[in-house]
C-alpha positions as CSV (number, residue, x, y, z in Angstrom):
1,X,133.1,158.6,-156.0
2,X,134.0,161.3,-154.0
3,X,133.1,162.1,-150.8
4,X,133.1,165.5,-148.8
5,X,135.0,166.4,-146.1
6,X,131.6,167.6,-144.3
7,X,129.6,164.1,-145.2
8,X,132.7,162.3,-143.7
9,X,132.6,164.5,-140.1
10,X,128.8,164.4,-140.5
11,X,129.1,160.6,-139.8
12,X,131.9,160.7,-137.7
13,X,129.7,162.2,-135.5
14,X,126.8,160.3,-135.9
15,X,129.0,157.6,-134.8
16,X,130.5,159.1,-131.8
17,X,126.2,159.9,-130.4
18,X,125.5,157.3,-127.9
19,X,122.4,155.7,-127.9
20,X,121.2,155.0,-125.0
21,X,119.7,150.9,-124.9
22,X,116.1,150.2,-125.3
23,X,114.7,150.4,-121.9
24,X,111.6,148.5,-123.4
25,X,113.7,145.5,-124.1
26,X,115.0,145.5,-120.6
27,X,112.1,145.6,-119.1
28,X,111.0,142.8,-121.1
29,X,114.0,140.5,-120.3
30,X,113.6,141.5,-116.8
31,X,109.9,140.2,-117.1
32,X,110.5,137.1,-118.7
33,X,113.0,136.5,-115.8
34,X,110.6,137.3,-113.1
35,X,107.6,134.8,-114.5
36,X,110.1,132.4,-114.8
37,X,111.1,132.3,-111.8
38,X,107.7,132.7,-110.2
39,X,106.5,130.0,-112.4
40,X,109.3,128.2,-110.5
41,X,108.8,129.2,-107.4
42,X,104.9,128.0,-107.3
43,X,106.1,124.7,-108.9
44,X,108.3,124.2,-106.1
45,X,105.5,125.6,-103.8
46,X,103.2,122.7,-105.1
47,X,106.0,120.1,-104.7
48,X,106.1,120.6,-101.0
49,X,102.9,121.0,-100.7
50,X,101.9,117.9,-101.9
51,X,105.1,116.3,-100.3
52,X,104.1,117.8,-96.8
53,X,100.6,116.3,-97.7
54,X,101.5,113.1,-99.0
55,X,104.1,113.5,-95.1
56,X,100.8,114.4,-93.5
57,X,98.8,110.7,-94.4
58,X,101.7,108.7,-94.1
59,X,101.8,110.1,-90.1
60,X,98.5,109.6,-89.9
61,X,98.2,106.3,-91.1
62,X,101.3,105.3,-88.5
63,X,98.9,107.5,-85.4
64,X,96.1,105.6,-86.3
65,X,95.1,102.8,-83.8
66,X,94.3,99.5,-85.8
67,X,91.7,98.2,-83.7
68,X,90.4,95.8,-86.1
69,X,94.1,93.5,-85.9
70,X,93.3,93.2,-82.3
71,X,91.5,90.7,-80.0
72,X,88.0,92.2,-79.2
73,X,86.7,92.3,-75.7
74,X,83.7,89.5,-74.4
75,X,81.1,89.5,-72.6
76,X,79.4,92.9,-74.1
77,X,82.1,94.8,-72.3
78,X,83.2,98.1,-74.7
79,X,86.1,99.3,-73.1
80,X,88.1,98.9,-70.1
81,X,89.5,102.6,-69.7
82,X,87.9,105.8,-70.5
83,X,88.5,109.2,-69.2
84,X,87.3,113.0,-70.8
85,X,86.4,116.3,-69.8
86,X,82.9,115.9,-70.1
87,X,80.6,117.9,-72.9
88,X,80.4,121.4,-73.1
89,X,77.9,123.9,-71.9
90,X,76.7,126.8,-74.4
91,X,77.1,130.2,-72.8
92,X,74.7,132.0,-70.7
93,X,72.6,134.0,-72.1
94,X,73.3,138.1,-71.7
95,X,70.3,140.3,-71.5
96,X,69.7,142.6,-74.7
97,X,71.6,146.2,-74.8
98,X,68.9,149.1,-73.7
99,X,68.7,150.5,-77.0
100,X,67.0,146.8,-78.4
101,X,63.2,146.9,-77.2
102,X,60.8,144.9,-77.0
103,X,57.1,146.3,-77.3
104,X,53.5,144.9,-76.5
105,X,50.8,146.9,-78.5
106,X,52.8,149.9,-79.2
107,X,54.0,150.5,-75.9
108,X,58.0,149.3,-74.5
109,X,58.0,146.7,-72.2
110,X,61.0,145.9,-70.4
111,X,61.3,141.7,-70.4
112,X,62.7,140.0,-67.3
113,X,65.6,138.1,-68.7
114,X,64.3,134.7,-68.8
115,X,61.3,135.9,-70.8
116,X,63.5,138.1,-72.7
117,X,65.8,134.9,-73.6
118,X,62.8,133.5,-75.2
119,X,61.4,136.1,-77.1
120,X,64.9,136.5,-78.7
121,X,64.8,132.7,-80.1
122,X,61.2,134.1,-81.8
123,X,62.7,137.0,-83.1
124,X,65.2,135.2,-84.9
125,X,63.4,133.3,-86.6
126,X,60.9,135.6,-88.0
127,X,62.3,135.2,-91.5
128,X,61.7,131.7,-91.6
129,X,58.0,130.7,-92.4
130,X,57.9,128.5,-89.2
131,X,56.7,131.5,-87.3
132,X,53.8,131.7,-89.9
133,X,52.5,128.7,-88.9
134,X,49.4,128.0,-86.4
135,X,50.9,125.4,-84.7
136,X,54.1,126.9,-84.2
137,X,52.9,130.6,-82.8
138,X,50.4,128.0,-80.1
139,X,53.0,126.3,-78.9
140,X,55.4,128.9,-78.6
141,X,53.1,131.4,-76.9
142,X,52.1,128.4,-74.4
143,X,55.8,127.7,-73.5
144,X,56.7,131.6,-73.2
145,X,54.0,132.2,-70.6
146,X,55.3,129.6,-68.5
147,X,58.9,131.4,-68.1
148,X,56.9,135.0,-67.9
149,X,56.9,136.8,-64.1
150,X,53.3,136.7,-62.9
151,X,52.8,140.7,-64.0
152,X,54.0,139.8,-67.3
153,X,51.8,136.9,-68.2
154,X,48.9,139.4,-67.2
155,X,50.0,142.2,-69.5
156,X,50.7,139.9,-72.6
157,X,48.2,137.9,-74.0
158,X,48.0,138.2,-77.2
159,X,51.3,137.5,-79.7
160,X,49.8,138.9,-82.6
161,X,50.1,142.5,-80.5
162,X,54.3,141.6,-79.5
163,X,56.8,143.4,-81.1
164,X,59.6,141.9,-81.7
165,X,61.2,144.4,-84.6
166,X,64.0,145.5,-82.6
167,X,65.0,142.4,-81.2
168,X,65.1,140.7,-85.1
169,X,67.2,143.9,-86.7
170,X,69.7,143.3,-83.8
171,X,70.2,139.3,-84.9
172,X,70.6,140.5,-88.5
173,X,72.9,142.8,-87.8
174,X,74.6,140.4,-85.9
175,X,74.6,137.8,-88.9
176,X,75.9,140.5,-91.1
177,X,78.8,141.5,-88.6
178,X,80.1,137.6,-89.1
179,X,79.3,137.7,-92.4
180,X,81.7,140.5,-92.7
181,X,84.3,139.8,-90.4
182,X,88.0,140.3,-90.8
183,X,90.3,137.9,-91.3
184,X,92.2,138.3,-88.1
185,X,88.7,138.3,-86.8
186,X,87.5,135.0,-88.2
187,X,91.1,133.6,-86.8
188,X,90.3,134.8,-83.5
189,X,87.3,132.9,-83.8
190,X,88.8,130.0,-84.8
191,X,91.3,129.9,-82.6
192,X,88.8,129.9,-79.4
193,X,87.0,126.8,-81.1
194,X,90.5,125.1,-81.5
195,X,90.5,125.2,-77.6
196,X,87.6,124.1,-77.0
197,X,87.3,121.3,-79.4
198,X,91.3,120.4,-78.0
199,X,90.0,120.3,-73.9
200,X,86.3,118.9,-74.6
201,X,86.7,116.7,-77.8
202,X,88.9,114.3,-77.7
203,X,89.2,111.4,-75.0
204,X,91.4,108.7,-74.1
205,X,89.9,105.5,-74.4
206,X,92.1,102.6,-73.7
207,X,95.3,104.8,-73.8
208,X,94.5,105.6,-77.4
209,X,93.4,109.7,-77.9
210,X,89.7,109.4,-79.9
211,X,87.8,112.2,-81.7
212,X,84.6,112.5,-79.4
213,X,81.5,113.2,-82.1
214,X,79.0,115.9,-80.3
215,X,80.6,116.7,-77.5
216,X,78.4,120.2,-77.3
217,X,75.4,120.2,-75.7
218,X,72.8,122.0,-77.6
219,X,71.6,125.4,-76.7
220,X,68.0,126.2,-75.7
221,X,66.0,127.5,-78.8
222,X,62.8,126.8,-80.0
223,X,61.7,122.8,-81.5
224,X,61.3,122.9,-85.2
225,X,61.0,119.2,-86.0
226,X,60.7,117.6,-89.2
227,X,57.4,118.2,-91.6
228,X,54.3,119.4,-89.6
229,X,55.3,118.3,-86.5
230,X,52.6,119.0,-84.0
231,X,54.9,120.2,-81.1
232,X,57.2,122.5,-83.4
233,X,57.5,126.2,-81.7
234,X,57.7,124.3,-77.8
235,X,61.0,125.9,-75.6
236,X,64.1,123.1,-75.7
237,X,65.3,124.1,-72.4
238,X,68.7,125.1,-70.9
239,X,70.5,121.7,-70.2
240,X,72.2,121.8,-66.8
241,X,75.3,119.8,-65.3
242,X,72.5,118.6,-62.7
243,X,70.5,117.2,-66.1
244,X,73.5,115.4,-67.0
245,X,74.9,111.8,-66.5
246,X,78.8,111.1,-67.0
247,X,80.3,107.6,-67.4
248,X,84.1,107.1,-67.1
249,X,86.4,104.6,-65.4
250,X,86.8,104.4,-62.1
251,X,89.8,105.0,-62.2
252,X,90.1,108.2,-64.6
253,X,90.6,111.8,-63.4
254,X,86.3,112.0,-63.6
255,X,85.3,115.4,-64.9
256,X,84.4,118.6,-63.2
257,X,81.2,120.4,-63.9
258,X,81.2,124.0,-64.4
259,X,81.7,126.0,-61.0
260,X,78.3,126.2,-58.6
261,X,77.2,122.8,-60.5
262,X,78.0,119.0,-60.1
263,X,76.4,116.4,-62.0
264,X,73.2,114.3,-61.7
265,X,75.2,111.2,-61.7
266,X,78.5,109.4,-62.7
267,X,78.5,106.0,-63.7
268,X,81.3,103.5,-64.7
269,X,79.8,101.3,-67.3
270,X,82.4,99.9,-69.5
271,X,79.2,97.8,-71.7
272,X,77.6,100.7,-73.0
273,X,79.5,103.4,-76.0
274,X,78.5,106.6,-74.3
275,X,80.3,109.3,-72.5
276,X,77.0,111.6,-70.7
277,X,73.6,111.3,-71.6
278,X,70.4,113.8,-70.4
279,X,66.9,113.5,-71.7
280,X,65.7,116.5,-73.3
281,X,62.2,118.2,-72.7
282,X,60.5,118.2,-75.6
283,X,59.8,114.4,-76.3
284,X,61.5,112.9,-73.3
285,X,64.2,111.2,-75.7
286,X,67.1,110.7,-73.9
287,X,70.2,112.4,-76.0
288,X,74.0,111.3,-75.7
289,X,77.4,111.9,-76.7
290,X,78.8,109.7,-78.5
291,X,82.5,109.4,-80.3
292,X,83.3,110.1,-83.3
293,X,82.1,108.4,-86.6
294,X,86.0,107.2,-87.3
295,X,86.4,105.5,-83.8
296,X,86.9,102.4,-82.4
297,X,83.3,102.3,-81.1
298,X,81.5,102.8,-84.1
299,X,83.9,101.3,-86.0
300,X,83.1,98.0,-84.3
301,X,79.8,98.5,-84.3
302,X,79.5,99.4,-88.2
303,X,81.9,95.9,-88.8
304,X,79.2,94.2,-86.6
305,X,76.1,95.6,-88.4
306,X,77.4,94.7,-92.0
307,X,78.6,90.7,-90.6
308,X,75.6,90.0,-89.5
309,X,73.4,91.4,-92.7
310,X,76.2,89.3,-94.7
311,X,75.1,86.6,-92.8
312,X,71.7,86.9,-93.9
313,X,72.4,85.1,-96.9
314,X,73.1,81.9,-96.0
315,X,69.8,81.6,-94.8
316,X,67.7,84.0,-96.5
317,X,66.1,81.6,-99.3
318,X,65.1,79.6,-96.1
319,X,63.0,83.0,-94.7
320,X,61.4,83.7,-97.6
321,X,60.2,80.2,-98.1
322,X,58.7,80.3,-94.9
323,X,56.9,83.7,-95.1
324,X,55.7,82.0,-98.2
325,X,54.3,79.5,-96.8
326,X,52.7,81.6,-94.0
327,X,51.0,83.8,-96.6
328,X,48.4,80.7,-96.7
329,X,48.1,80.5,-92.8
330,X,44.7,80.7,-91.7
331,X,46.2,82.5,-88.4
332,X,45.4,86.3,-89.2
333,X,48.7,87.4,-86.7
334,X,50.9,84.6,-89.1
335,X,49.8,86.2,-92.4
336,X,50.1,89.6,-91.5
337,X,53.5,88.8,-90.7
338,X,54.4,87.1,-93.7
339,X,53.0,90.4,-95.8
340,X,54.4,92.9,-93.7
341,X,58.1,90.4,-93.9
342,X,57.2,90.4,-98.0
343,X,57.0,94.1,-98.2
344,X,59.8,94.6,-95.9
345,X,62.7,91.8,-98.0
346,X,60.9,93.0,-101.5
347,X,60.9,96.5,-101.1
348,X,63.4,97.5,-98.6
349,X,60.6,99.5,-96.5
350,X,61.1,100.4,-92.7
351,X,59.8,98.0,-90.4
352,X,58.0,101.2,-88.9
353,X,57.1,102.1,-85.4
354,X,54.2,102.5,-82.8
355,X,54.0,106.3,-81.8
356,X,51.8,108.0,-78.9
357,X,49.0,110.0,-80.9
358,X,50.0,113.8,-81.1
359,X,54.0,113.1,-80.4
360,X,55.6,113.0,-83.6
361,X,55.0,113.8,-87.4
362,X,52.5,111.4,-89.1
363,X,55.1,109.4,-90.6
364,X,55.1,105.9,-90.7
365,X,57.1,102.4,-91.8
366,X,55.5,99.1,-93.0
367,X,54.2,97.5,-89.7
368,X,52.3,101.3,-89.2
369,X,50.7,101.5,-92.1
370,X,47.2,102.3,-92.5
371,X,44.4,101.6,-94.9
372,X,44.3,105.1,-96.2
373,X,48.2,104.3,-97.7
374,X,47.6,101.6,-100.3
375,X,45.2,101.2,-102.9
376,X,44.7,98.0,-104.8
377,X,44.2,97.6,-108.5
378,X,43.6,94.5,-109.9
379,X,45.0,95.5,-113.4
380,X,47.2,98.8,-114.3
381,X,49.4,99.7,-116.7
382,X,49.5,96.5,-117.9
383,X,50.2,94.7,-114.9
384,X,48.2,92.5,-112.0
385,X,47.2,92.4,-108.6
386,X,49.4,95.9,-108.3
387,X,49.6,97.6,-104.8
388,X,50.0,101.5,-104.5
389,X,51.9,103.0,-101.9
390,X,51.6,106.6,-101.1
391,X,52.9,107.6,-97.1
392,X,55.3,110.0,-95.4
393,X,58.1,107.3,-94.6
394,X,61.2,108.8,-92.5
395,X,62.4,112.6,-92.5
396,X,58.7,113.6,-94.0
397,X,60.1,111.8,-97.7
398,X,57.2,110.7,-99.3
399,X,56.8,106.8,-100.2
400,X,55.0,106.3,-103.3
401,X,55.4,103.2,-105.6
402,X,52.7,100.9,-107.7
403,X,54.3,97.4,-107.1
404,X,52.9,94.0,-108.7
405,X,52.4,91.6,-106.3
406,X,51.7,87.9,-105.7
407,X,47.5,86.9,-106.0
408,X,48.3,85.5,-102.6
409,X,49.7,88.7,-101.4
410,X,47.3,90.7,-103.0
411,X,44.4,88.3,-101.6
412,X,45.6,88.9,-98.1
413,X,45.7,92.7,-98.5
414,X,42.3,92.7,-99.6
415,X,40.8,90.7,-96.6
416,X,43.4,92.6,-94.2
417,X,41.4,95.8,-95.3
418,X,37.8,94.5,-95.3
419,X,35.2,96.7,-92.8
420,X,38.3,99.2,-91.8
421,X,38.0,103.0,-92.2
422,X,41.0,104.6,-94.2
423,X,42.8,105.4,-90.7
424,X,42.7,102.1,-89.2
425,X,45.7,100.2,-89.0
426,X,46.8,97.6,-92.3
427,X,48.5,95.3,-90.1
428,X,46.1,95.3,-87.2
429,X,47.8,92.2,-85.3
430,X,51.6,93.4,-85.8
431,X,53.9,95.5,-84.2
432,X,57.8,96.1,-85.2
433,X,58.4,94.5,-81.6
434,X,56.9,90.8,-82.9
435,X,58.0,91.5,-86.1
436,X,61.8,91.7,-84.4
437,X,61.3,89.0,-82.4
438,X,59.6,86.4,-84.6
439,X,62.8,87.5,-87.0
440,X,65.4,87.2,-83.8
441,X,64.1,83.2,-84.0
442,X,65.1,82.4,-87.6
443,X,68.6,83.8,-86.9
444,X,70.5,85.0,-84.0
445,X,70.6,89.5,-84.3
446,X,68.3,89.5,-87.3
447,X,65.8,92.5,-87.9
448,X,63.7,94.0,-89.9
449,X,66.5,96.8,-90.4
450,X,69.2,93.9,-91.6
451,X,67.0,92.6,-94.6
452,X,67.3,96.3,-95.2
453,X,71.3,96.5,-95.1
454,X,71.6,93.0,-96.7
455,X,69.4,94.3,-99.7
456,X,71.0,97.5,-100.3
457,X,74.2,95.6,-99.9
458,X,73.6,92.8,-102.3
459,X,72.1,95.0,-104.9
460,X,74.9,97.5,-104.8
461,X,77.5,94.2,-105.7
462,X,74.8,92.9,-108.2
463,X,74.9,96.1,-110.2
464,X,78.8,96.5,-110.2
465,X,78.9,92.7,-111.2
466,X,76.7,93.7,-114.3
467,X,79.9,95.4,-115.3
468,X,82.1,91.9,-115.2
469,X,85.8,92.9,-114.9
470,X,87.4,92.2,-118.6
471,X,84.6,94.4,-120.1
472,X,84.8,96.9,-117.1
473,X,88.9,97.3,-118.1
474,X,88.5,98.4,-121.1
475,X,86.5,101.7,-120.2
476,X,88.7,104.3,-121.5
477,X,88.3,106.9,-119.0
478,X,87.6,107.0,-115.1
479,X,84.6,109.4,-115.3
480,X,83.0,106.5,-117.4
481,X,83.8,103.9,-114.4
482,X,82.4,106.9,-111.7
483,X,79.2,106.7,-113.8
484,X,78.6,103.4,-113.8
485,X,79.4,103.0,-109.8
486,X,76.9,105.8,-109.6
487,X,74.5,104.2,-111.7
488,X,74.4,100.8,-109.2
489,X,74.4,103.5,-106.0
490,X,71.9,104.7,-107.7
491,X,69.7,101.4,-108.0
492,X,69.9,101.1,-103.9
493,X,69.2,104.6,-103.2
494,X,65.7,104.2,-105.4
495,X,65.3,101.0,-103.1
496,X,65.4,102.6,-100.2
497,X,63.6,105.5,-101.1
498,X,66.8,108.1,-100.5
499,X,65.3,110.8,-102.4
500,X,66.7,114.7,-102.2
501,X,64.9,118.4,-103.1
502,X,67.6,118.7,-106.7
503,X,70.1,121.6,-105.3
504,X,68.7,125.3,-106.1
505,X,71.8,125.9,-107.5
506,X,71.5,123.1,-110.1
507,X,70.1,124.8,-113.3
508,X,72.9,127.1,-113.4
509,X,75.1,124.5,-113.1
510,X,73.6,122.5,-115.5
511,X,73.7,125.5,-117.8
512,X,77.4,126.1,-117.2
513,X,78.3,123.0,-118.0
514,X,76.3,122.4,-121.0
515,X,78.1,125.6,-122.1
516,X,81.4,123.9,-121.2
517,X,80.3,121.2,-123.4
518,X,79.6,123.7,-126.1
519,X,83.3,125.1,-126.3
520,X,84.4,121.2,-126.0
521,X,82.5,120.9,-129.3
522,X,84.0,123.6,-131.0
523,X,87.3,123.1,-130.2
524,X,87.2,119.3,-131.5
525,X,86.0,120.5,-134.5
526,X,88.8,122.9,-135.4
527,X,91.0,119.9,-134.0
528,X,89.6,118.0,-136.4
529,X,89.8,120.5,-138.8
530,X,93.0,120.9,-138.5
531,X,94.1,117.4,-138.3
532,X,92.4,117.2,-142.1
533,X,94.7,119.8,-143.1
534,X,98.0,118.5,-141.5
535,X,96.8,114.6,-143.2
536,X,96.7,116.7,-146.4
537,X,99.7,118.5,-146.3
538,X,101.6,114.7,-145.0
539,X,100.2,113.1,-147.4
540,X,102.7,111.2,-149.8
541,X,105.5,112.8,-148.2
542,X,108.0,111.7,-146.1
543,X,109.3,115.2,-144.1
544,X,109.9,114.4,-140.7
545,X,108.4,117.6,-139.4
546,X,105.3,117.3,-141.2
547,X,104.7,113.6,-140.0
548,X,105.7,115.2,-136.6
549,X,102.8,117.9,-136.9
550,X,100.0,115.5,-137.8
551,X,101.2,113.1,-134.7
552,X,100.7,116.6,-132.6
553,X,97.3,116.9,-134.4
554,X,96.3,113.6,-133.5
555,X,97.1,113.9,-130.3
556,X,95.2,116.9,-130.2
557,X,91.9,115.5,-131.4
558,X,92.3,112.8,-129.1
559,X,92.8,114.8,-125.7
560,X,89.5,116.7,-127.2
561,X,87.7,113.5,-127.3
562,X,87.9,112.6,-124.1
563,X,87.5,115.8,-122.7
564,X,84.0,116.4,-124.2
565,X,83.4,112.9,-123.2
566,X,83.9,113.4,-119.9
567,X,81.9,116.3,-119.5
568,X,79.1,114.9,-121.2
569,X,79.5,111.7,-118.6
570,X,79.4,114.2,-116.1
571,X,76.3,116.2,-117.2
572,X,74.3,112.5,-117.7
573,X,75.7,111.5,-113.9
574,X,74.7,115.3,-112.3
575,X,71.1,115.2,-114.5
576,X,69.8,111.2,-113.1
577,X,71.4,111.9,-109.5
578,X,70.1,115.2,-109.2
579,X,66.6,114.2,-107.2
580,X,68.7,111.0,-105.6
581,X,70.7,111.1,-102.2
582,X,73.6,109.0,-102.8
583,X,75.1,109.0,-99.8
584,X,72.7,108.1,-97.1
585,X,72.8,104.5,-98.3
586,X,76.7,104.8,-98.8
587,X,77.0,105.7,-94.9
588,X,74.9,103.6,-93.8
589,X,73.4,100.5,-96.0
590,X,76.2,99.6,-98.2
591,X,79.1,97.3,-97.0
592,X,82.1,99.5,-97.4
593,X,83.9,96.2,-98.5
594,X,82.0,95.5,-101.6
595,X,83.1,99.6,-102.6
596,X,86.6,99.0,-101.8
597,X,87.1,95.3,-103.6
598,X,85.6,97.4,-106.5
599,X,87.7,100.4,-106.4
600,X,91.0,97.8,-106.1
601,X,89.6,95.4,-109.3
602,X,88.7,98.6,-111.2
603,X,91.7,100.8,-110.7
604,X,89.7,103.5,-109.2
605,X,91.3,106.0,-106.5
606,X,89.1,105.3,-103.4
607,X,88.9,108.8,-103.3
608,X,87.1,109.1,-106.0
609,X,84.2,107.3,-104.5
610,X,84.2,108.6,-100.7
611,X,85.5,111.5,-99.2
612,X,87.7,112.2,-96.3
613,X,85.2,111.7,-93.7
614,X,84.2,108.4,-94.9
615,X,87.9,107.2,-95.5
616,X,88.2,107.6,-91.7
617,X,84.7,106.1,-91.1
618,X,85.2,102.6,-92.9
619,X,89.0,102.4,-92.4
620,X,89.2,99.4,-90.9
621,X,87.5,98.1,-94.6
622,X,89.9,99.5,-96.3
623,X,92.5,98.0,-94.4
624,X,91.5,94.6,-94.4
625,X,89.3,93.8,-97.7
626,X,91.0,91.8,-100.5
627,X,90.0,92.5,-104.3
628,X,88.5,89.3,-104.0
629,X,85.8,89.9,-101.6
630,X,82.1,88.6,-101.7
631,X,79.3,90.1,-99.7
């Protein structure tokens, strides 16, 4: 075949054009580059991260002061050195700018500043339904007149006329300016509380620096209170240095109070845990400051608390046979006694305690209760001689059980309540004071509050024991393990009545999981799906990349598996927890030894049961308990 001069220059220069290389392609390789090396680089970001954390707890855990591995002091004495800074004041208040008014039926009244400070704390709350309430707006009108000027109290009084408008847009405002603040703002911030928490909360208590726990006093505002508490709207007061004691050592640098001030007293009482004290105005309690939850003090204290309710059982079986037998007494103080003891061992109830009439709440414990808070059936549901309980108990949490009892029990209860209106007192010859020292006979620091620790305690380490250890280690996954620890928390918190409002936030997350659930579902079933297909295409066949691929597919179906298993765990846990506070009883009933042994036997990270804060709390449990331990 011939070919022509001009097809042969044609492609000679075709050949001669440069193309110029796919910039697209480039770019790609360039991209692929650049995520791999950020992929990279956050890998290695994550490394040291968790290195410098992993740095962080191993410093931490050499810093920390292992009381527990030395002697402990006699003869009630706490410490033999302490020195701080004392607490710290809350700032003085600064009157309102002239553009914020106040008005009394329609017309502007300008406030004197102490009566201005007041009617502030109303104004902020008037979103809260507090200031809708009768009792509240009394009390709070009664207080405010006592820090008005003598002109003022004549001109205002009525609140219903008081404006407060002004003064309640200025605190939202306010609100919404933190709300929205920058982040070299909120750092600002923060870095003035770093000071202050660095000069007033931390102190040196035999040479060793401690975390101090509420080392602010609190600033005047109006008393809410718990429930309907009948003095809820009074004025807490402005604390002053002169309110304040301080006890240090002798021989500390003692605190100076703030300029123009000194102190009402200092004292140097090494047998006591505080560091100041004042009594507030409102109930005449006398309020403290304390160290911190993880210190040697409390830590002590807590170790103390749980040794003596474990040494409840070696004598318990010999209390209950006695309150057994006084439940026959013909002594009406000696039976009352024994019932309140039978309520108190049986169903882990308050001992309860004597309160002036109007002072607090109407809440009450077991030696408090009235007529009007059981009612006896002599058959229900099936059952005999049941008691119903239906109170306010602690924190306004309503008590309300129908318990079988013993006829003798029962009996008793009947002639306790013969000829007695519904507000007279049950236990009419009792007070938690006898109760506690009837209780202090039959074994050296035993109260009413130990049988409640001791229970709580024991029936946490029943429940887990339900679970024995050879059945408990073949429980495939963790989440199944968390469960069932929840499950036996769960059991104390019902005991002790450690009930909770279920979050407002908990439908929705409910719903999201269940949707989570949903996808789980639908991707095991293309798993499996596909895992049909690979066992199909394997079968009778020996090619090593089709025996590879249905390994993969396996594998698959399996990692789906316990994925959707979890989550379901999960949603069972969030759905029979959700009206139950688990942790009250976890700070502050259950031994933290029985947790730990359990966590060690079961393989379970410990911080998959408590968080940071209680790590610190109960380290000296975790330091010393052995997998082995009984309660």
């Amino acid at each position: 075949m011939k070919i022509s001069e001009e097809t042969v220059l044609k492609v000679k220069k075709e050949e001669d054009v440069e193309y110029p290389v796919s910039v697209k392609r480039k770019k790609k390789k360039e991209e692929i580059e650049a995520t791999k090396a950020m992929k990279l680089r956050v890998k290695e970001e994550r490394m040291a991260a968790k290195a410098l954390k992993i740095k962080m707890k191993e410093e931490e855990e050499q810093q920390r002061w292992r009381w527990w591995e030395e002697e402990r002091y006699e003869c009630g004495i706490k410490w033999k050195f302490l020195e701080h800074k004392g607490p710290y004041f809350p700032p003085e208040y600064q009157p309102l700018p002239d553009n914020v008014r106040f008005f009394y039926n329609g017309e502007h009244i300008k406030l004197s500043p102490a009566t201005e400070e007041v009617a502030l704390f109303f104004a902020q709350m008037l979103d809260h339904e507090y200031t809708t309430k009768d009792v509240f707006r009394n009390n709070f009108f009664k207080d405010w007149r006592k820090e008005m000027t003598h002109d003022e109290r004549r001109l205002i009084v009525d609140l219903d006329k008081c404006d407060f408008g002004e003064l309640f847009q200025m605190h939202k405002d306010k609100v919404e300016a933190r709300r929205n603040m920058s982040q070299e703002e909120k750092q600002a911030v923060k870095e003035v509380n770093q000071k202050i928490l660095d000069k007033y909360g931390y102190c040196i208590l035999d040479h060793h620096r401690e975390r101090i726990g509420n080392f602010k006093i609190e600033p005047p505002g109006l008393f809410r209170g718990r429930g309907d508490h009948p003095k809820q709207g009074l004025l807490k007061r402005r604390i002053q240095p002169e309110d304040v004691i301080i006890n240090c050592s002798k021989d500390c640098c003692i605190p100076k109070p703030p300029a123009g001030h000194q102190w009402k007293e200092v004292r140097h009482d090494n047998t006591v845990t505080w560091l100041a004290s004042w009594m507030e105005n409102v109930q005449g309690s006398i309020k403290y400051i304390m160290l911190n939850a993880n210190s040697k003090l409390k830590g002590e204290k807590d170790w103390e608390k749980y040794e003596v309710a474990r040494g409840l059982k070696t004598c318990v079986d010999r209390i209950r046979s006695e309150y057994q037998v006084d439940l026959k007494s013909k002594k009406m103080e000696t039976c009352q006694r024994a019932v309140a003891l039978y309520f108190i061992d049986k169903l882990a109830l308050r001992a309860g305690n004597e309160k002036e009439e109007g002072e607090t709440a109407d809440t009450v414990g077991c030696c408090s209760l009235r007529v009007e808070h059981i009612t006896l059936h002599e058959q229900l549901n099936g059952d005999k001689c049941v008691v119903e309980f239906d109170f306010l108990g602690k924190d306004c949490i309503r008590y309300y059980n129908k318990v079988p009892v013993t006829k003798r029990v029962f009996k008793n209860l009947k002639l306790f309540m013969e000829n007695k209106q519904g507000g007279e007192d049950l236990f009419d010859r009792l007070n938690t004071t006898l109760l506690n020292k009837y209780l202090s006979s039959l074994m050296p620091g035993l109260t009413a509050k130990v049988f409640r620790t001791y229970n709580a305690s024991i029936t946490l380490q029943q429940q887990l024991r339900e679970l024995s250890i050879s059945e408990c280690n073949h429980i495939p996954l963790l989440a199944e393990k968390l469960l069932a620890y929840n499950r036996a928390n769960r059991a104390v918190a019902i005991l002790c009545n450690h009930q909770r409002a279920p979050p407002k936030t908990f439908e929705q997350s409910m719903a999201n999981l269940h949707a989570k659930i949903d996808h789980r579902k639908e991707q095991l079933a293309l798993a499996r799906s596909e895992l049909k297909q690979a066992k199909k295409e394997a079968k009778g066949t020996t090619d090593d990349k089709l025996q590879a691929v249905l390994e993969r597919k396996k594998r698959a179906v399996q990692r789906c598996e316990e994925q959707l298993l979890r989550l379901e765990v999960q949603a069972t846990d969030r759905e029979e927890n959700k009206q139950i506070a688990l942790g009250t009883s976890k700070l502050n009933y259950l031994d933290p030894r029985i947790s730990v042994a359990w966590c060690k036997n079961m393989d379970v990270p410990l911080e998959k049961i408590y968080n940071k804060t209680l790590r610190d709390k109960f380290a000296w449990a975790i330091h010393m308990t052995n997998p082995d331990f009984e309660f």
